[in-house]
C-alpha positions in Angstrom: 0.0 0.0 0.0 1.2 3.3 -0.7 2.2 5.8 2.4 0.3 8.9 1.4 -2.5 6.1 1.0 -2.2 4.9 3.7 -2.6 7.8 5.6 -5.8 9.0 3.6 -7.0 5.6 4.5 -6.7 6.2 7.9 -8.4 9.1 8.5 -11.3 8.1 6.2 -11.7 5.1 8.4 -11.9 6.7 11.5 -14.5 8.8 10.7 -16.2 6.0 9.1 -16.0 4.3 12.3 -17.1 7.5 14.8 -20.3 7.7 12.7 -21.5 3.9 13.0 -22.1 3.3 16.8 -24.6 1.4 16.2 -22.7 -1.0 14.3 -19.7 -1.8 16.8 -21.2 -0.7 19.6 -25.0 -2.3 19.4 -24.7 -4.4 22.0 -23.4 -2.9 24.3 -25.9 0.1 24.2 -29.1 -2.4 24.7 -27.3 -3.5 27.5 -27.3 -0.1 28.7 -30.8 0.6 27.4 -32.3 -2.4 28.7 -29.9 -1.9 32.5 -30.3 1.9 32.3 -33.1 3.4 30.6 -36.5 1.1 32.0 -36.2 -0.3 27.9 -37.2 -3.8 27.5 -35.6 -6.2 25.2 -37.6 -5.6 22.7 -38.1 -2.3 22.2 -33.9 -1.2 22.8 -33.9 -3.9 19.5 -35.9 -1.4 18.1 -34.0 1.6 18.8 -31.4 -0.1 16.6 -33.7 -0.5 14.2 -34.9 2.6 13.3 -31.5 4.0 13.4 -30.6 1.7 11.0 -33.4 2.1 8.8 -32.7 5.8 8.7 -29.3 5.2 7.1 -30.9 2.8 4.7 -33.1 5.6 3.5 -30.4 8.4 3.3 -28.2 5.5 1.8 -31.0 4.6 -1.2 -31.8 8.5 -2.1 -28.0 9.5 -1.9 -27.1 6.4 -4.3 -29.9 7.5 -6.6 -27.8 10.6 -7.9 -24.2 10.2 -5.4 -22.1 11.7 -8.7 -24.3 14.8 -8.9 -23.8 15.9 -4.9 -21.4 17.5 -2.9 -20.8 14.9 0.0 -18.3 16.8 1.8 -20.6 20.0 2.3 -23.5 18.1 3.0 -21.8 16.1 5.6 -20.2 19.3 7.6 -24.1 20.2 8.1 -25.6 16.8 9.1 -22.9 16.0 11.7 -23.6 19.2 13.0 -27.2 18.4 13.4 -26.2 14.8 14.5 -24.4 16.2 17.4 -27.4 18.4 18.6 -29.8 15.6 18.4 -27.3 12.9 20.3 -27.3 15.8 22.9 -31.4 16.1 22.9 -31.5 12.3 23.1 -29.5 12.7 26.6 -32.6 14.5 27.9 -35.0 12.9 26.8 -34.2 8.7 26.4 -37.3 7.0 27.2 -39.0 4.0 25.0 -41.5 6.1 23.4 -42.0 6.2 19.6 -40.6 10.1 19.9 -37.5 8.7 20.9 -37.5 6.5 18.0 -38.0 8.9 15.2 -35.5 10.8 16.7 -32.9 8.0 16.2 -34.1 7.1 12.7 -33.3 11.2 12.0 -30.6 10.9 13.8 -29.5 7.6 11.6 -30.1 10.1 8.3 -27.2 12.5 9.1 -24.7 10.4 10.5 -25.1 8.1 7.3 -24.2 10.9 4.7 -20.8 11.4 6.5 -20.3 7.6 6.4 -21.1 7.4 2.7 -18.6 9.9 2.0 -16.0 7.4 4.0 -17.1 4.2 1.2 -16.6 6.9 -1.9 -13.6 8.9 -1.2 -11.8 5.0 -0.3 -13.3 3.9 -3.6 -11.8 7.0 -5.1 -7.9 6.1 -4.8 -5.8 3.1 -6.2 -5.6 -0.2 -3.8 -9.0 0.5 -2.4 -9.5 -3.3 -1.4 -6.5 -2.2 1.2 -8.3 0.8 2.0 -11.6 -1.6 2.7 -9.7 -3.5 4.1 -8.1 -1.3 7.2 -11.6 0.5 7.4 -12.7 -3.1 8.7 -9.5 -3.6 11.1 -10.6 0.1 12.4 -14.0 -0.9 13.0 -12.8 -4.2 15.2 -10.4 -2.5 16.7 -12.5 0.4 18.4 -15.4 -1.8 18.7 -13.4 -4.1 21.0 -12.4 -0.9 23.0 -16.1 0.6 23.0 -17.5 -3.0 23.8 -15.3 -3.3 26.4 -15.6 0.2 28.5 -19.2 0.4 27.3 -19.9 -2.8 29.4 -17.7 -2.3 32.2 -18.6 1.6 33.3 -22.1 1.3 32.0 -23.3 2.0 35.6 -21.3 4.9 35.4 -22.5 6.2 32.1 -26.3 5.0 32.4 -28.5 5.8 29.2 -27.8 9.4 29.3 -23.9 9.6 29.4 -24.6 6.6 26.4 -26.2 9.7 24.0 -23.5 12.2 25.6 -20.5 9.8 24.2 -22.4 9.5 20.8 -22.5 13.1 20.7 -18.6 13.4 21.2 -18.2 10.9 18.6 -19.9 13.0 15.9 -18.2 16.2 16.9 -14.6 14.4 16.2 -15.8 13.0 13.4 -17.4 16.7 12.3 -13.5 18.5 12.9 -11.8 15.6 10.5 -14.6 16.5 7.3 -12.0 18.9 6.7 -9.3 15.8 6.0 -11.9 14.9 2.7 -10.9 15.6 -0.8 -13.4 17.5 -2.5 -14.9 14.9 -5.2 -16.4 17.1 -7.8 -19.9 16.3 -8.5 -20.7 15.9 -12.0 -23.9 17.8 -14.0 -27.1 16.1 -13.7 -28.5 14.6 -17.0 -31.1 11.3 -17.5 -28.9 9.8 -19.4 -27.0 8.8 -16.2 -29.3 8.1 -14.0 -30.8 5.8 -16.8 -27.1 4.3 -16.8 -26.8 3.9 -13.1 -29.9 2.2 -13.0 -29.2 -0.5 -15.7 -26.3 -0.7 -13.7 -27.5 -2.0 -10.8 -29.8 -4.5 -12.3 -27.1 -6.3 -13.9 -26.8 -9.8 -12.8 -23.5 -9.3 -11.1 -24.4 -6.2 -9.7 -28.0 -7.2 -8.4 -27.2 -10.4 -6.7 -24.1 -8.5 -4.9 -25.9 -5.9 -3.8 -28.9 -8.3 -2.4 -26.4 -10.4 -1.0 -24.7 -7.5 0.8 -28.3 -7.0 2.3 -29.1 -9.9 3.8 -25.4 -10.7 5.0 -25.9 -7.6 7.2 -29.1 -8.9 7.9 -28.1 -11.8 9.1 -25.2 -10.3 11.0 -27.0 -7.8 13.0 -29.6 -10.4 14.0 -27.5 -12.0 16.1 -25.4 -9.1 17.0 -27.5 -6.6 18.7 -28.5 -9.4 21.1 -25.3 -11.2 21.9 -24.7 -9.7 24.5 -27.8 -10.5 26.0 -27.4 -14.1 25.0 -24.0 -13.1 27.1 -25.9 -12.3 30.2 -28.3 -15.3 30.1 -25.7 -17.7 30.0 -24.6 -15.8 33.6 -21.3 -14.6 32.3 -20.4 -12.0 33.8 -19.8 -8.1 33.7 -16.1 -8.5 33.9 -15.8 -11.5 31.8 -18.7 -10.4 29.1 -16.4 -7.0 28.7 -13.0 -9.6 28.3 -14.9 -11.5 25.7 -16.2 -8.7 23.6 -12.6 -7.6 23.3 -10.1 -10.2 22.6 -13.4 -11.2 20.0 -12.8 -8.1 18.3 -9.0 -8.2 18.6 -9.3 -11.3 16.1 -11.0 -9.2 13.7 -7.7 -7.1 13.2 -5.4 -10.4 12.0 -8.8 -11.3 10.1 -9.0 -7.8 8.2 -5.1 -7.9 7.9 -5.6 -10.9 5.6 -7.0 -8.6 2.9 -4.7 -5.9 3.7 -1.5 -8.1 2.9 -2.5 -10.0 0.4 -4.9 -7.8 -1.8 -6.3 -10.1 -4.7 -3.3 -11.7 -4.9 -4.7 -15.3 -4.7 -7.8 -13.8 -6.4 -11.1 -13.1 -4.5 -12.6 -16.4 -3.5 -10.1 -18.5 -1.9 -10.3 -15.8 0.8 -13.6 -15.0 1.3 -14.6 -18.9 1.8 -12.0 -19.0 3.9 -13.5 -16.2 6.5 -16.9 -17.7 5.1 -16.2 -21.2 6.9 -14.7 -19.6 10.0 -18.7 -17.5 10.5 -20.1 -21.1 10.0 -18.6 -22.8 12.5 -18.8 -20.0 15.4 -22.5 -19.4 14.3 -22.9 -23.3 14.7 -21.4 -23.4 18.1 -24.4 -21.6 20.5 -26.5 -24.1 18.8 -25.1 -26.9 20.1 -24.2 -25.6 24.0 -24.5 -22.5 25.7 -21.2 -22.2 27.5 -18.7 -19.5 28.6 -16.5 -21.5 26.6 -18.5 -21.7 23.7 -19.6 -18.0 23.7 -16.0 -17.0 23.8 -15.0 -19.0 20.5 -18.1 -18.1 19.2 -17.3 -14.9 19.6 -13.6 -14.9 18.3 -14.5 -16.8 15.3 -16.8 -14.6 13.5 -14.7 -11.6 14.6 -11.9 -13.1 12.5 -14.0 -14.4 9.7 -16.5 -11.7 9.4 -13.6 -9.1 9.2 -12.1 -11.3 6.4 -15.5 -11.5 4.5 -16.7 -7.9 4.7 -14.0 -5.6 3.2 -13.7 -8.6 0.8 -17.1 -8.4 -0.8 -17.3 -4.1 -0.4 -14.3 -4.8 -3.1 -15.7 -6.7 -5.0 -19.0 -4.1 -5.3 -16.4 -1.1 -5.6 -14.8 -3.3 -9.0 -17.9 -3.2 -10.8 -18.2 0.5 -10.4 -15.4 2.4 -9.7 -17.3 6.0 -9.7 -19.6 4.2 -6.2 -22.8 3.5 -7.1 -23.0 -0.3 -6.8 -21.1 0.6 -3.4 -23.6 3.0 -2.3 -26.5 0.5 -3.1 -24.8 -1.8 -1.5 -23.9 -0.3 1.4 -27.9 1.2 1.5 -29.3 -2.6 1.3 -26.5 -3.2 4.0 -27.7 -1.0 6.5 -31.3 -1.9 5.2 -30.6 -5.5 6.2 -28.9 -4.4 9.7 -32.3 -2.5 10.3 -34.7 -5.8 9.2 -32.2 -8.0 11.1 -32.1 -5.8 14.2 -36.0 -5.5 14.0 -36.1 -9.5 13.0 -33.9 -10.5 16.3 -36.6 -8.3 18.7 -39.3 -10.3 17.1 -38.0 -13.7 17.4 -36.8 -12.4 21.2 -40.1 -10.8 22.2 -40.8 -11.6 25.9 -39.8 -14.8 26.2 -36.2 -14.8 25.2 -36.5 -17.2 22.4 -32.1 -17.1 21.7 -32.2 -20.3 20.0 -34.7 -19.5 17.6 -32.7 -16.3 16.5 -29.5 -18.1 16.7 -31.0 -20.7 13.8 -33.1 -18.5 11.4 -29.8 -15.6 11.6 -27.9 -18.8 9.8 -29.8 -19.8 7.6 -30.2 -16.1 5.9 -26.1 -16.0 5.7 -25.9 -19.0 4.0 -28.6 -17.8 1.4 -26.5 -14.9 1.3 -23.7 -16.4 0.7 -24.8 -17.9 -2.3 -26.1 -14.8 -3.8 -22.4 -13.3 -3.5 -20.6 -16.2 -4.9 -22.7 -16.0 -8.0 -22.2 -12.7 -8.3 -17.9 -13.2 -8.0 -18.4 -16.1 -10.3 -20.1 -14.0 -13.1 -17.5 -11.3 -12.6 -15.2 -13.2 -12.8 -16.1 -15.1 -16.2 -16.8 -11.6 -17.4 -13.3 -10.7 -16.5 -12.0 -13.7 -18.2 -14.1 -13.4 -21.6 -12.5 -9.6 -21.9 -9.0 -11.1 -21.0 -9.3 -13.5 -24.2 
């Protein structure tokens, strides 16, 4: 990778990180929601949810027309908003449905800064590498934020939670400056009818699809496990431990595609971290341990850090100017919103784990067959061109 890449990379990913909480920190705030802020189960699962179906709206409008905007203007306003409304949120937490159309606002403006990250990475040469320490970012302070968010959440309660959100945004707000200015292009049908054909292609459909319901599947499971944590009586101490040596494997994991690129192509690689989610997803499903939760745990932080900057690669090489990326990354959160809102139905009242643990599998396996089409069809494409 090159230095002054590097570098770029860097800061692009840390902002990209600041302004998804919900993301690497979801668990840990339902905890504090659920502990904290008289929430039930259920309805902190849906304070995910909304937030997360906020960004998939701001995501699908955005990657409607993403050539024809300035990014980098628009996101120095909605951080600004973003941090006013995390500070209003400190006031007024309660599980009412205000709350939560406050947090689907509030998942609007931090998702056009966070859009800007996927672009401007997609924007310079070795951007698999870029993905590729965006993801070892994301493990990395997730691990941290797990950790501390768990341990001094009696400290923090629900309204220091939406203070430290608020902080998050304002740092991410001073680096907007650190952006390049990607000039937005004049608006004509012509391209938009292009973009759209686009993303109907058969390589570019079942990606984006399969990006979808991989998040899905993913957030599912991972706005709960740490509930699934607490009912297996692990605790405080040992739950915070757990969440971050789990997300300390996701940096070797994300590594993987940092060192090696493409060089042994796109596949080998991404079954590779495919098989390692498998196994830890097929673990709680046999026994509920400490034991078991911890590999669990570890497994699909290294896999899933393999498999994710993997496949956002693969959608940035079918459209280098980002809007297969910004579909993607719109069905993305989409899916992280269904699957958030999926795991508080399956949870409900009763605490039904094993049922979410079993249906959250079988949607990554069906989305894992929708991406390896896709890489297949690339990939002959590639090859008939090549001839």
């Amino acid at each position: 990778m090159q230095l002054e890449n590097f570098s770029r990379f860097f800061i692009f990913s840390m902002v990209g990180c600041l302004t998804m909480p919900g993301i690497l920190f979801g668990p840990a705030m339902v905890g504090i929601l659920v502990d904290h802020g008289s929430f039930s189960e259920e309805y902190a699962g849906w304070v995910m949810a909304y937030g997360a179906f906020g960004s998939a709206i701001a995501l699908l409008v955005i990657s409607g027309f993403i050539h024809r905007i300035n990014l980098k203007k628009l996101a120095y306003i909605s951080l600004s908003l973003a941090v006013i409304l995390d500070i209003y949120c400190s006031y007024i937490v309660a599980p009412d449905f205000y709350f939560l159309i406050i947090r689907f606002i509030l998942g609007i403006m931090t998702t056009i800064a966070n859009i800007m990250v996927y672009t401007s990475i997609a924007s310079l040469k070795n951007y698999e590498r870029g993905y590729g320490l965006f993801v070892l970012m994301q493990y990395s302070l997730s691990g941290i934020g797990l950790y501390y968010l768990i341990l001094y959440a009696d400290f923090l309660g629900a309204q220091g939670l939406y203070l430290f959100l608020a902080t998050l945004n304002f740092i991410a707000l001073l680096m907007i400056r650190s952006f390049p200015d990607l000039k937005s292009e004049p608006s004509s049908n012509q391209d938009s009818i292009s973009e759209l054909k686009l993303l109907f292609t058969g390589v570019a459909f079942l990606a984006v699809v399969g990006f979808g319901i991989h998040e899905m599947s993913g957030a599912a499971q991972f706005t709960y496990i740490e509930r699934i944590g607490v009912a297996i009586s692990i605790e405080d101490q040992s739950l915070s431990n757990i969440m971050l040596v789990a997300s300390l494997f996701g940096i070797p994991g994300s590594m993987v595609c940092i060192i090696l690129g493409r060089k042994f192509g796109l596949l080998p690689p991404f079954l590779f971290g495919i098989l390692c989610c498998l196994l830890g997803m097929g673990l709680l499903l046999f026994t509920k341990t400490s034991l078991t939760y911890a590999l669990r745990m570890c497994l699909i932080g290294f896999g899933w850090s393999i498999v994710l900057p993997y496949i956002q690669s693969h959608l940035a090489s079918i459209d280098k100017k980002g809007s297969v990326l910004a579909a993607g990354n719109s069905l993305a959160t989409l899916g992280g919103a269904a699957g958030a809102a999926l795991g508080a139905s399956l949870i409900g009242q009763n605490g039904n784990y094993n049922g979410l643990l079993q249906v959250s599998m079988l949607i990554y396996v069906f989305a894992i067959i929708l991406i390896i089409i896709s890489i297949k069809i690339r990939n002959s494409t590639n090859a008939q061109f090549k001839k």
